[in-house]
C-alpha positions in Angstrom: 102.0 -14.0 251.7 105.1 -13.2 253.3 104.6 -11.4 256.3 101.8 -11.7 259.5 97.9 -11.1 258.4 97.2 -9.4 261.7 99.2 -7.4 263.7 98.1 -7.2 267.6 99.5 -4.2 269.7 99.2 -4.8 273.6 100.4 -1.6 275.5 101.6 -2.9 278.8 102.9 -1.3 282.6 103.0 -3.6 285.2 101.7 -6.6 283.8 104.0 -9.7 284.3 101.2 -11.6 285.8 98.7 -11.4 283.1 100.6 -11.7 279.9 101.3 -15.5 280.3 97.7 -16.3 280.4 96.8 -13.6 277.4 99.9 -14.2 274.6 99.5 -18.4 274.4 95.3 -18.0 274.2 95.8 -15.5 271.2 98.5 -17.3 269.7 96.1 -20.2 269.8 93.4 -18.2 269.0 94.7 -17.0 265.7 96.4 -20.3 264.4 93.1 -22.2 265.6 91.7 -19.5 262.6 94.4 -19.7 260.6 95.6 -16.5 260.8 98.9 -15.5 260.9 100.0 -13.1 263.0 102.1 -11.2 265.1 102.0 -9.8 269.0 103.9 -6.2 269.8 104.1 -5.7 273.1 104.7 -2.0 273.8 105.7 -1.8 277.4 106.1 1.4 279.7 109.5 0.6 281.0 107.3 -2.2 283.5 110.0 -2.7 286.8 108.0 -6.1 288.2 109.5 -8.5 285.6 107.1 -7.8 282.9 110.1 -7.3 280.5 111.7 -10.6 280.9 108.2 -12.1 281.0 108.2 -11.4 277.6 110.8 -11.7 276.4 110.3 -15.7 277.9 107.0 -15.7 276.1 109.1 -14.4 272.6 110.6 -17.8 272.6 107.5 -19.6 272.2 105.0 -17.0 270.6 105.1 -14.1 267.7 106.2 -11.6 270.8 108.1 -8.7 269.5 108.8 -6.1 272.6 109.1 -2.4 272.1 109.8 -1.2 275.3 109.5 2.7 276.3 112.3 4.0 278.1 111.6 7.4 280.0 113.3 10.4 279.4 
């Protein structure tokens, strides 16, 4: 199989503070199982860091970031 088993979507606004804890225990998670998988983040154009945050996390996870802009 080339590609992730399971696809997890996280819709996000304002959460820098959480996503550090969630992202490494599903990563964890889903290897301890086996599974392959990736995490899209799909953020509301956050302003307290929660961008960066993941993009930090990206460099150690399956993060890909989508981030809304508003019109």
């Amino acid at each position: 199989m080339n590609g992730p088993q399971l696809s997890i979507v996280i819709p996000t606004y304002r959460e820098v503070d959480n996503l550090p804890v969630l992202i490494p225990r599903l990563d964890a998670a889903t290897s301890a199982a086996g599974i392959s998988c990736e995490i899209l983040i799909v953020d509301d154009n956050s302003c307290d860091g929660t961008i960066e945050s993941c993009r930090d996390l990206a460099q150690r996870h399956p993060v890909k970031l989508l981030t809304r802009e508003h019109e």
